[in-house]
N, C-alpha and C positions, 0 to 999 in steps of 0.2 A: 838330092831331093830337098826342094825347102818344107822345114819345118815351122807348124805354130801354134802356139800354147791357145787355146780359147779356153779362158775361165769360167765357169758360171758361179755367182756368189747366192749360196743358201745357209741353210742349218739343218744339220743331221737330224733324221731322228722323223718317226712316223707322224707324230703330233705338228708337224712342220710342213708335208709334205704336199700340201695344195694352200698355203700360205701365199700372201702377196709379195712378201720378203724372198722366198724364195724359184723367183722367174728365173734367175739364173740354171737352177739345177732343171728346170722344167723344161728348157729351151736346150739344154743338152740332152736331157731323158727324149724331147721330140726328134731330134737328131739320130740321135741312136736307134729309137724305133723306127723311123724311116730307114734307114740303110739295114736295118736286121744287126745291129753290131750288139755288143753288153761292155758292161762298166765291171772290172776289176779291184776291189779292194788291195788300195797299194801305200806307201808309205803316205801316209798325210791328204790322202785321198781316194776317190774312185776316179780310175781313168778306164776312159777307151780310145783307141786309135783309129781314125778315118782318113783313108785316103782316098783322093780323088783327082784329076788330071793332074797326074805328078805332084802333088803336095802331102806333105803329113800333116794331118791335125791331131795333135794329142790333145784330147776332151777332156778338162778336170773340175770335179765336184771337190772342193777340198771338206778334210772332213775337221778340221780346227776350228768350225763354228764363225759365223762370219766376222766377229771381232780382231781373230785372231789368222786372216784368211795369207795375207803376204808371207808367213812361215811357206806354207805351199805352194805360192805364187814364186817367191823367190826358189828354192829347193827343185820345181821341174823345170824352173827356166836355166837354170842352173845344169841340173841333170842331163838334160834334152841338148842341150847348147842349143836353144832359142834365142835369137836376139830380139832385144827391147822391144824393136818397133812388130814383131811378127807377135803378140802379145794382145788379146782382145780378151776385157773381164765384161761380162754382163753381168749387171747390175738393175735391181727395181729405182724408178727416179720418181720421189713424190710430185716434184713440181711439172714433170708432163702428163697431162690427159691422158686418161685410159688406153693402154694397146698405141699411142706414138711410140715412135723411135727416134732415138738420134744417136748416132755414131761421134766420138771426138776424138783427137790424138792426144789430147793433153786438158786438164783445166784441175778446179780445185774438188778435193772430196763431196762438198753438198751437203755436207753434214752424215754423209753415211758412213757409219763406224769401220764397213768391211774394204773401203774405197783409202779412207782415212789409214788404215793397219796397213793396203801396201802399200800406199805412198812414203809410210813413216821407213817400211822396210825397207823397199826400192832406192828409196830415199831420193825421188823424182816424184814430179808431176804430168810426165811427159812418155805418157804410156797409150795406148787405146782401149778405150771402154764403148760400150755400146748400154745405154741407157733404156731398159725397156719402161715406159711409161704407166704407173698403176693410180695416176691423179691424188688427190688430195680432201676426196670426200669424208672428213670426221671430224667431228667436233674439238673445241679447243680441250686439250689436253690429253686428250684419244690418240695421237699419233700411232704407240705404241701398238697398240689394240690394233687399227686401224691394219699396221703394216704386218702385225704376225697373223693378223686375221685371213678368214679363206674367200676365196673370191666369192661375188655374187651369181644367183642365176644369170644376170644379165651379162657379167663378166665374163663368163663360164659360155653364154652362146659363140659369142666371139674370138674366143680366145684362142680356139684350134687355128682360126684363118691368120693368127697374129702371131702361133708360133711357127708357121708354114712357111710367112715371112721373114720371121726372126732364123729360121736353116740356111734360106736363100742368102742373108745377109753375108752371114760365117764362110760360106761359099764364095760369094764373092770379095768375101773380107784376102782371100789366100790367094784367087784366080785375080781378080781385076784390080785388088790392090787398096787401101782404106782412102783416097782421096776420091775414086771411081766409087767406090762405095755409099759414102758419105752423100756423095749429090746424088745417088739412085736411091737411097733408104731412107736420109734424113726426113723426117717429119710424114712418114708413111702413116 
């Protein structure tokens, strides 16, 4: 049965938990509630397991805080004996527009600290990530604010149809493979 690691990159902790920093764990929490599955508190993270036409997904929230995210990233790919390429981190991307997506096998961190920890781990660039898009709406110096802040009404309308998308993708991240993917998802 093939195995594959899908990350979501967040920050523990309830003050965190409808942050824009944290689409990652949001996009696995919508996963899990569609299929009826739950999240286990395990070494260095919450996981759940989903399987679906003959794949395993091992679902992981790491709980090392996003700076420190490749300790867990490295440790269940490790554990699981996943390999590299069967390996999808979602991640928030300032620089796409609200609710885009873009899927990629390899590029540089972006300046995101949680992208940046497993590259340094991994010690590759040449991993896949799926970039959920939270735009760039804040003032100069706000970033911060901006990215641990909570969505808008208006974000919030939206967002259930973005994480419905964002299941679909993970699906066929396993079934159809990340090149097949990439040209169905990218810039949804």
């Amino acid at each position: 049965m093939k195995k594959f690691l899908i990350v979501g990159l967040g920050n523990i902790g309830e003050k965190y938990a409808n942050t824009r920093h944290n689409i990652g764990f949001k996009v696995l929490d919508a996963l899990v509630e569609k299929e009826d599955l739950k999240f286990e508190t395990q070494k260095l993270g919450d996981l759940s397991t989903y399987k679906f036409k003959g794949r395993t997904f091992i679902l992981l929230k790491p709980s090392t805080y996003m700076n420190l995210s490749g300790k867990a990233v490295q440790y269940w790919l490790t554990k699981e004996k996943v390999p590299l390429e069967n390996l999808l981190v979602i991640t928030d991307d300032l620089n796409l527009p609200f609710g885009n997506i873009r899927v990629k096998t390899k590029g540089s961190d972006g300046g995101h600290n949680g992208l940046k920890d497993i590259q340094s781990t991994l010690q590759t660039v040449k991993y896949n990530r799926f970039r959920f898009g939270i735009s760039d709406e804040f003032s100069t110096g706000r970033q911060i604010d901006y990215v641990l802040g909570e969505w808008t009404d208006e974000e919030n309308k939206t967002l259930t149809e973005r994480l419905e998308t964002s299941v679909e993708l993970i699906k066929s991240f396993g079934t159809a493979g990340i090149n097949n993917t990439m040209n169905t998802f990218n810039g949804k």
